[in-house]
RODO-2510 file (C-alpha; in nm, 4 decimals, decimal comma):
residues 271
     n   res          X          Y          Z
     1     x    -0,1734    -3,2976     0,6366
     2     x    -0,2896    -3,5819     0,3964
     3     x    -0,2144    -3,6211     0,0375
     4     x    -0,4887    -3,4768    -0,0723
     5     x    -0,4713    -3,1499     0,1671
     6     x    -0,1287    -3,1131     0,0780
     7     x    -0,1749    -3,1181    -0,2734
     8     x    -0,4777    -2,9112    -0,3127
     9     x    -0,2577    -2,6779    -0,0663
    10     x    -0,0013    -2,6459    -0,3523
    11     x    -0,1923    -2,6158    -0,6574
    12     x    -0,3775    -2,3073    -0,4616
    13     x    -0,0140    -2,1175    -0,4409
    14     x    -0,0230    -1,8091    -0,6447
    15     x     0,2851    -1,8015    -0,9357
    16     x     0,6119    -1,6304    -0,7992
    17     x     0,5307    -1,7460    -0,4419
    18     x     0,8556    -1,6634    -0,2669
    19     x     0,9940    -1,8284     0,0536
    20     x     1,0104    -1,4991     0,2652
    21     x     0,8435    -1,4619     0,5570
    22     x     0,4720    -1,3321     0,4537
    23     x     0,2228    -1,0731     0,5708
    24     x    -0,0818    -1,0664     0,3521
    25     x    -0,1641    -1,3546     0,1188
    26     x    -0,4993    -1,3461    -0,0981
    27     x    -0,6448    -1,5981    -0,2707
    28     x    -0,8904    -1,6383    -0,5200
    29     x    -1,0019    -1,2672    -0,4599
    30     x    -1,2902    -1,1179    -0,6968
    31     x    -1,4639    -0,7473    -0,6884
    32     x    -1,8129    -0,6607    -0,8251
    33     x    -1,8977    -0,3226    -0,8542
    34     x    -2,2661    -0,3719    -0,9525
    35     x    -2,2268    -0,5803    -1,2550
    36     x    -1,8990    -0,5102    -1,3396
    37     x    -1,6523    -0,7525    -1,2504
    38     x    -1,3735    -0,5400    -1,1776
    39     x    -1,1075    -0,7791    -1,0206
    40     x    -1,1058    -1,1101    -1,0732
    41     x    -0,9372    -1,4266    -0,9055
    42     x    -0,6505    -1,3068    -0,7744
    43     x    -0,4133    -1,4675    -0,5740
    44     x    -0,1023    -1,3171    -0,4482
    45     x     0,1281    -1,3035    -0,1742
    46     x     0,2856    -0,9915    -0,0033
    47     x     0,6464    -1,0309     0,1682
    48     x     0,6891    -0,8683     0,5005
    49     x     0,9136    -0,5409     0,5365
    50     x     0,9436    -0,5164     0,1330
    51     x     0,7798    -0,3124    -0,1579
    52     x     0,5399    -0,4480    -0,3498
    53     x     0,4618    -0,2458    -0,6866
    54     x     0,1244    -0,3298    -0,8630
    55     x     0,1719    -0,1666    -1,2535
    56     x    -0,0617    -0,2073    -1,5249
    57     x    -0,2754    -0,0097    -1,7681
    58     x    -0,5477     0,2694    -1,6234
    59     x    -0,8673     0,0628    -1,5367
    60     x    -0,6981    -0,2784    -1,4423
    61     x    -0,7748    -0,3353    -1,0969
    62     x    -0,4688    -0,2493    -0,9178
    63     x    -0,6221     0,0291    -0,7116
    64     x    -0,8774    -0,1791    -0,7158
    65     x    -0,7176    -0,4561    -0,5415
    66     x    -0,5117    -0,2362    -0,3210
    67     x    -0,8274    -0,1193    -0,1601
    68     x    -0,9229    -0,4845    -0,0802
    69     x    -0,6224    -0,4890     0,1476
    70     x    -0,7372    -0,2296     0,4286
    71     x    -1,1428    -0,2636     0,3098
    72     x    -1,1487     0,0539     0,1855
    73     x    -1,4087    -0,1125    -0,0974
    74     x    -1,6694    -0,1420     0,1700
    75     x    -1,7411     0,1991     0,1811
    76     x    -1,8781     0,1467    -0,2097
    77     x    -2,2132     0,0686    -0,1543
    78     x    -2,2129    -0,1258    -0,4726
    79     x    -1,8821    -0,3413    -0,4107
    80     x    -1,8432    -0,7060    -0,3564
    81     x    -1,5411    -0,8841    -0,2272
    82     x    -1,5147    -1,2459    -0,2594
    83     x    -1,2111    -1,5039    -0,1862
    84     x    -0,9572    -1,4479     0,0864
    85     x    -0,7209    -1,2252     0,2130
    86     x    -0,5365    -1,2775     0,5301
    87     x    -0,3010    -1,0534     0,7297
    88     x    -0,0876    -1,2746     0,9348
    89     x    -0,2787    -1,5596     0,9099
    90     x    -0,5994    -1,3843     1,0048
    91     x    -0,9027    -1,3274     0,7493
    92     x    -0,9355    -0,9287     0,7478
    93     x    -1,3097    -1,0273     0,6036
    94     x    -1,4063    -1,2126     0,8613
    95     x    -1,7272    -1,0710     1,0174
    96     x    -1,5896    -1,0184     1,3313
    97     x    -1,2531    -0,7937     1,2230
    98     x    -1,3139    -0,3980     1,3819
    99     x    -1,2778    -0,2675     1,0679
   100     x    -1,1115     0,0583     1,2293
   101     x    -0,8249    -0,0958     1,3634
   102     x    -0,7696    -0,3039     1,0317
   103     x    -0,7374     0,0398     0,9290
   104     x    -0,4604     0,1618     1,2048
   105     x    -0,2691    -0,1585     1,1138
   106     x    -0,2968    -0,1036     0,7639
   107     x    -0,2781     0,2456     0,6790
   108     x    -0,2988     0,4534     0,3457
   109     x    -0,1199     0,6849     0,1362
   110     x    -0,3687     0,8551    -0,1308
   111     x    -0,2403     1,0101    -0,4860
   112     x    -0,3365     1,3628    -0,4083
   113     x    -0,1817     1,4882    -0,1108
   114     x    -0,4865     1,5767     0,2169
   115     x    -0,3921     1,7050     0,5392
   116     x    -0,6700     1,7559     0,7608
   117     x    -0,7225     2,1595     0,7921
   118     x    -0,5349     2,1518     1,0755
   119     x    -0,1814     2,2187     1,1841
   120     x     0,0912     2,0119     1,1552
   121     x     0,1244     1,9060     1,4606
   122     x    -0,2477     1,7776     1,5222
   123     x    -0,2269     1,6235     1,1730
   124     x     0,0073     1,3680     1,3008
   125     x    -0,2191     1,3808     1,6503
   126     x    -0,4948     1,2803     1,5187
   127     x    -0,4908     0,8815     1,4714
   128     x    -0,2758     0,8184     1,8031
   129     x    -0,5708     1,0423     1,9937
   130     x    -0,8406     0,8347     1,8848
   131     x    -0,6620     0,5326     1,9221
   132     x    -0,6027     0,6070     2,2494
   133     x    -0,2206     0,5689     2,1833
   134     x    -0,1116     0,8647     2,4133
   135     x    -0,1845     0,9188     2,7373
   136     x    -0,0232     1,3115     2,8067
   137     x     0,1328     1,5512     2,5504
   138     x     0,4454     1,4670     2,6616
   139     x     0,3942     1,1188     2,4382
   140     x     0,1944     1,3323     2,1907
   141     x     0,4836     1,5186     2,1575
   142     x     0,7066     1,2669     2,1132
   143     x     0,4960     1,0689     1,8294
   144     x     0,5110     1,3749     1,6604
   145     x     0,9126     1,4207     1,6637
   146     x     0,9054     1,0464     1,5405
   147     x     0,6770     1,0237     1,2631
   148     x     0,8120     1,3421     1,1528
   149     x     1,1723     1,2151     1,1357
   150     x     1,0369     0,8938     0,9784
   151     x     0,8775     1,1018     0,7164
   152     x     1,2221     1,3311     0,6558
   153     x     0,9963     1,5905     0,7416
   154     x     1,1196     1,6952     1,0949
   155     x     1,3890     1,8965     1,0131
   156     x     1,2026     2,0959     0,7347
   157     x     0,8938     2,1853     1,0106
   158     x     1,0485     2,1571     1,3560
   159     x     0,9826     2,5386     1,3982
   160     x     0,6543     2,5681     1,2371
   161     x     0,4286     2,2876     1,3827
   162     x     0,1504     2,4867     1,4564
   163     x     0,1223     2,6339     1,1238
   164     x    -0,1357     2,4580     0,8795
   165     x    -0,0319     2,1769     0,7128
   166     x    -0,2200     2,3082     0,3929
   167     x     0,0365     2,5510     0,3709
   168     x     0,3532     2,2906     0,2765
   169     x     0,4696     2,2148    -0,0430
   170     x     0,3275     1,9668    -0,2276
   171     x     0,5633     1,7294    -0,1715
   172     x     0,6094     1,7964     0,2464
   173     x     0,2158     1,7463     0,1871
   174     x     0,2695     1,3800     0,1020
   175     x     0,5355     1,3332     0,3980
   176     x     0,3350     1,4816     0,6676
   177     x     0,0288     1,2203     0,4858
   178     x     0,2960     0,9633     0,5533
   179     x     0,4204     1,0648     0,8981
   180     x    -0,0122     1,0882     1,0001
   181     x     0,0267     0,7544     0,8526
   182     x     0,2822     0,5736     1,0664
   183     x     0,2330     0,7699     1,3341
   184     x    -0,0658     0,4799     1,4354
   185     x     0,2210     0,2546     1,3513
   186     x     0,0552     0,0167     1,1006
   187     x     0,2264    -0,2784     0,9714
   188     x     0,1540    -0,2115     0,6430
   189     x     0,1298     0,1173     0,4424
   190     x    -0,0753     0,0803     0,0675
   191     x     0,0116     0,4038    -0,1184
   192     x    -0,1881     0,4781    -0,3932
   193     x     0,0214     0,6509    -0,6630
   194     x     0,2209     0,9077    -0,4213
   195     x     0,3712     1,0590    -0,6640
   196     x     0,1717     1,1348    -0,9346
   197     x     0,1056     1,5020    -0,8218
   198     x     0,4738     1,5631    -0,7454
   199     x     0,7455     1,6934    -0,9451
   200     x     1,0900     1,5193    -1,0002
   201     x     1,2217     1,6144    -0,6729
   202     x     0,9485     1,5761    -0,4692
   203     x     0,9363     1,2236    -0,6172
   204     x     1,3139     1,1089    -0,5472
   205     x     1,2424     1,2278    -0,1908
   206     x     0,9703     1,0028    -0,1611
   207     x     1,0851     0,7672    -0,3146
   208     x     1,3965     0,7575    -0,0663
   209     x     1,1790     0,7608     0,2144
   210     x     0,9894     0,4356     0,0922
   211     x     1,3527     0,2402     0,0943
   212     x     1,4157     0,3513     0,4567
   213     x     1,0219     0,2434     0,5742
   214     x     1,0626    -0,1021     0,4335
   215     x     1,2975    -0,1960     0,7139
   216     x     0,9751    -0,1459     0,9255
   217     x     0,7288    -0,1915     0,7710
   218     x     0,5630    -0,3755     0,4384
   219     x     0,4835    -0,1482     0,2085
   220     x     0,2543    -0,1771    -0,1543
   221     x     0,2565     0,0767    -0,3942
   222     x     0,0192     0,1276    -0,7316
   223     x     0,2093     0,3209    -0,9905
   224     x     0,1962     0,3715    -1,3325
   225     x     0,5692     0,4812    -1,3765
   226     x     0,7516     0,1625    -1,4605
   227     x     1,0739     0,3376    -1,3509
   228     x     0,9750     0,4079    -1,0415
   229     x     0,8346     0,0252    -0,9554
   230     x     1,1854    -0,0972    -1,0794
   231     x     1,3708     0,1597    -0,8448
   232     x     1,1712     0,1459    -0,5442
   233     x     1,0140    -0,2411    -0,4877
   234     x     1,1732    -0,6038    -0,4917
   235     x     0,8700    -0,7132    -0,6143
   236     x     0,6306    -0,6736    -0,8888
   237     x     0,2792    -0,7244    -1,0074
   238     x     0,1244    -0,6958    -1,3380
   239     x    -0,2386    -0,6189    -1,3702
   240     x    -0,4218    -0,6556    -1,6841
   241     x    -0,8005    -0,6257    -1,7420
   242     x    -0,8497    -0,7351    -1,3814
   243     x    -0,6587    -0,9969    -1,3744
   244     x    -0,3158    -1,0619    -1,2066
   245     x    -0,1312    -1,1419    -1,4814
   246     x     0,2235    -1,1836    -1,3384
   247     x     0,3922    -1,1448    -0,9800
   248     x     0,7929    -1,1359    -0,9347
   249     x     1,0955    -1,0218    -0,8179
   250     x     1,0878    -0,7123    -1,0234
   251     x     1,4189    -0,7431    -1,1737
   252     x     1,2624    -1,0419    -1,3297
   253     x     0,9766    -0,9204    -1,4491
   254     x     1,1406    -0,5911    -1,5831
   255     x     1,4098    -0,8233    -1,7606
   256     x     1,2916    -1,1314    -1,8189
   257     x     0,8837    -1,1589    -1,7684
   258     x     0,6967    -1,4951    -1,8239
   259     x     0,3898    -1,3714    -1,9966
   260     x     0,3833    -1,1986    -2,3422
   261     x     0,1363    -0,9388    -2,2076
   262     x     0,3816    -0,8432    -1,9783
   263     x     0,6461    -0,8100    -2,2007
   264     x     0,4168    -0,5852    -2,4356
   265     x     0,3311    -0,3676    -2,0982
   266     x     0,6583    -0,2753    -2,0143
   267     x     0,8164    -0,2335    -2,3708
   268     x     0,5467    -0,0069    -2,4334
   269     x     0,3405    -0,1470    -2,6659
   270     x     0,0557    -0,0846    -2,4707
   271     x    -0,1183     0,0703    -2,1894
***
């Protein structure tokens, strides 16, 4: 690489860059929805097996930007994603990228809890059937036993798996969302404020379960409870009228953050 390669190279690194092993970096990435420039210029990079936690006020991109990691903008007729984003090395943007198994590699965790009208069982079914991941029920039946027990949902439905999965609470609701989830076994799961329609201990048990997935898989989360981002991720991003305005390890930002709109965020002057 010549001098000046190398040195455009570095001036292109996103702040709080980290020397662990990576799985989706973005550069330079900008949103339109219609004329509203919703997200713009960010540049960040996303550890492998960690949490990420975006915070910032309602309206700052972070959902925004999460969306840009699985494509989940193009189905906004109005959206447009510019810059670069690139899951192990590849550009998910790239014309060529089946956008559905971006999709099984990267799966999703919504706010509101939705099982499929189904039973339990053939909620968790459903991505390794289309997939093709199972060839007999003897396999089907054994992704189910595993993405149940990665969800901590296994023991709590073991008996019941052909009863709807509508009829859980609303916190077995987001587990059995989680265990459809890695039961396609993505490498990366983007959850979307899980537990904002959860009560306290619905929310601990989630948030449990996102400590024991990191040691398989990389995991970002949008929240709005500061609390939660410091208990659950080793890193943390700061989003502020669609900008990235800070990325560290989140003890760092939570005790000692580099930018005085940070500071205001999570002191509360704001937001």
């Amino acid at each position: 690489m010549n001098t000046m390669v190398a040195n455009k190279a570095k001036a292109a690194q996103p702040q709080g860059a980290g020397p662990a092993a990576l799985k989706v970096v973005a550069r330079d990435v900008n949103v339109h929805y219609g004329q509203k420039h919703a997200l713009k210029g960010v540049s960040i990079d996303i550890p492998d097996r960690s949490v990420t936690a975006f915070i910032g006020p309602s309206g700052c991109g972070k959902s925004t930007f999460l969306r840009c990691i699985n494509r989940m903008n193009d189905t906004i007729a109005n959206a447009r994603v510019d810059g670069s984003i690139k899951l192990d090395g590849a550009d998910i943007y790239d014309p060529a990228v089946d956008v559905v198994q971006l999709r099984a590699r990267v799966g999703m965790v919504f706010q509101k809890p939705n099982p499929f009208p189904k039973s339990i069982y053939e909620n968790v079914v459903y991505g390794p059937r289309i997939h093709g991941l199972a060839e007999s029920r003897a396999d089907l039946d054994a992704i189910v036993e595993k993405s149940l027990r990665g969800a901590g949902l296994w023991d709590e439905v073991k008996d019941r798996l052909r009863e709807p999965g509508t009829g859980l609470s609303g916190g077995q609701q987001q587990r059995l969302c989680i265990a459809r989830t890695i039961a396609v076994e993505p490498e990366v799961i983007l959850m979307d404020e899980p537990c904002s329609a959860l009560d306290p201990i619905a929310t601990a048990v989630i948030e449990e379960l996102i400590e024991e997935l990191r040691k398989d898989f990389t995991i970002v989360i949008v929240t709005h409870n500061m609390q939660q981002a410091a208990r659950v991720s080793q890193r943390t991003a700061f989003f502020h009228l669609g900008l990235l305005v800070e990325v560290d390890d989140t003890e760092k930002i939570f005790t000692n953050p580099q930018d005085a709109r940070t500071q205001g965020y999570i002191t509360g002057r704001y937001g």
